[in-house]
N, C-alpha and C positions, 0 to 999 in steps of 0.2 A: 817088422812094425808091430808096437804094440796096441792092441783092440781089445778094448777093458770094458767091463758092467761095471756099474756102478751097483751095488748093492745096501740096502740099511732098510729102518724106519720110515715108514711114510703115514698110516693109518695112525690118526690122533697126535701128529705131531704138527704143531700151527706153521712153523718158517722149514719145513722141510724140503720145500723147493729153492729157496735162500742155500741151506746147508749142500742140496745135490750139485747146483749149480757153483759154490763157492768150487769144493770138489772135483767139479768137471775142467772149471777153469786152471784148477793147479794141474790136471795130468795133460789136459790140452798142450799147456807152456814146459812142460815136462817130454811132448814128443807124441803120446797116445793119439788116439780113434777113442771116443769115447760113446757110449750108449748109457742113454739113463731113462730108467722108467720112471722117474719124474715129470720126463717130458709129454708123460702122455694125458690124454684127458680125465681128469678125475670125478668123481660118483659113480662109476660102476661096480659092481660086483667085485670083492675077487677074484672069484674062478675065473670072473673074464679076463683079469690082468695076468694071470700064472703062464696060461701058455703063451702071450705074448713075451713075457720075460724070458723063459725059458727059449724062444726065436732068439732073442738078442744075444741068451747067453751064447748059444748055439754059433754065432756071427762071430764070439769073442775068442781071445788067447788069453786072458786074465782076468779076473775078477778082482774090485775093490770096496773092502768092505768099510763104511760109514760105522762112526762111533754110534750105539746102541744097539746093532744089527742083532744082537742074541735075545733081544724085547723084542723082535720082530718075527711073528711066524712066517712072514713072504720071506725075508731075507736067510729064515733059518733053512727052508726049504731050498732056496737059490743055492745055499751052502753046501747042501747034501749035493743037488745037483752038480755043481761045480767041480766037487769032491769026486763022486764017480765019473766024470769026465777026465780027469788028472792035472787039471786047469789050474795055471799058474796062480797064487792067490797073494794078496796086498791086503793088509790090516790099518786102516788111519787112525792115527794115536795108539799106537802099540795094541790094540784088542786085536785079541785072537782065539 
């Protein structure tokens, strides 16, 4: 079974929950478990958010990255993180 993050842009992006969810719904219909820090409550800090992400990542077997992801220092860190775990990885729209 695959159990994916979702990973991209969220700070300063207006329809970024539209874009996570569009996203979630294609790997849904694709078979996936899907986790997205979209779905969590937004105005806090980020430090509050990082080690939450980092739990989900923790929960996953892949990681999918959203188109803008390398404009995003949360997602750039998810990356690294992702990377030294050896976690399978998905680019949407060919970014890599």
């Amino acid at each position: 079974m695959k159990v994916t993050y979702l990973a991209g842009p969220i700070t300063g992006i207006n329809n970024y929950q539209e874009r996570f969810a569009l996203a979630e719904l294609d790997l849904i219909c694709k078979g996936h478990k899907v986790f997205s820090p979209a779905s969590m409550p937004s105005g806090l800090p980020h430090e509050t958010y990082m080690p939450i992400c980092y739990a989900m990542i923790d929960a996953c077997n892949t990681i999918c990255f959203l188109p803008g992801w390398r404009d995003s220092p949360g997602a750039k860190m998810e990356y690294e993180y992702a990377a030294a775990k050896g976690m399978t990885m998905m680019f949407l729209e060919g970014e890599k």
